[in-house]
C-alpha positions as CSV (number, residue, x, y, z in Angstrom):
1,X,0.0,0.0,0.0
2,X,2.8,2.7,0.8
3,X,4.6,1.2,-2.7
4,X,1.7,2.4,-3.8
5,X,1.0,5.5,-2.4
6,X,4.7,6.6,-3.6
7,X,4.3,5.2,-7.1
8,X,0.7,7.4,-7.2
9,X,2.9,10.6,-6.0
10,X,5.7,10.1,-8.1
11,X,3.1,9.6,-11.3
12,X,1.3,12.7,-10.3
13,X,-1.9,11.0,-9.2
14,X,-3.8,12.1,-6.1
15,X,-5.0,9.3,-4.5
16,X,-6.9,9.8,-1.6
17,X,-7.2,6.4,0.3
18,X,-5.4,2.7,-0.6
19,X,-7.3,0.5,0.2
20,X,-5.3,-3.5,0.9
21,X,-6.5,-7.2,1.3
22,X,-4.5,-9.6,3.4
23,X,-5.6,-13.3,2.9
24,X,-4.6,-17.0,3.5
25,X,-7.5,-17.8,1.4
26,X,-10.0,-18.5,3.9
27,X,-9.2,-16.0,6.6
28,X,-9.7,-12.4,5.2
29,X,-8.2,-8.7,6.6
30,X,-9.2,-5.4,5.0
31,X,-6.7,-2.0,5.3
32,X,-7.4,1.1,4.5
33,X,-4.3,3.8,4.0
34,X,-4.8,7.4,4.4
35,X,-2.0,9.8,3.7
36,X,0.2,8.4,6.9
37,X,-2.2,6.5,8.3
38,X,-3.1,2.7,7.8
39,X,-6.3,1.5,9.2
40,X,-7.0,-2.3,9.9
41,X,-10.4,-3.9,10.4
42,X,-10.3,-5.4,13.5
43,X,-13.4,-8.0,12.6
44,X,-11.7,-11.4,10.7
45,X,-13.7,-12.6,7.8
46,X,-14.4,-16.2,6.6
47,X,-14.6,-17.9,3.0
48,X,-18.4,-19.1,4.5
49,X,-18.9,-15.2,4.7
50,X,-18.5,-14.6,0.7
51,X,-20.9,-11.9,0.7
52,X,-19.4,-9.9,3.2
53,X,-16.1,-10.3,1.7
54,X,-17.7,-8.8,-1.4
55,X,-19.6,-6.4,-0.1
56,X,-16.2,-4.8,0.8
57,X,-15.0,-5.5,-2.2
58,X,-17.4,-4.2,-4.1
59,X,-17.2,-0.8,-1.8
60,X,-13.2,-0.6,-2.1
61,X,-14.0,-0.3,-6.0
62,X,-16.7,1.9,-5.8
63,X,-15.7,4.4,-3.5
């Protein structure tokens, strides 16, 4: 997310939040980075929890 956040600056894009996924494949994390800050989502999703985990997808991209 920061390689990001520097490749964004250094392109000229303003990006306002990064948003990252952290996943073993059934055990799901969602980040969020803003300017110096990273957020974590304390709540742990589960593969049985698909449409959770794509609800949040589905904001990341939208938003």
């Amino acid at each position: 997310m920061v390689a990001t956040q520097i490749f964004n600056e250094r392109e000229g894009n303003s990006v306002d939040k990064i948003y990252g996924v952290v996943t073993t494949g059934t055990d799901w994390k969602f980040l969020r980075l803003v300017e110096k800050t990273a957020f974590i989502d304390v709540n742990s999703y589960y593969i049985k929890e698909i449409d959770k985990i794509l609800g949040i997808l589905i904001a990341m991209i939208s938003n």
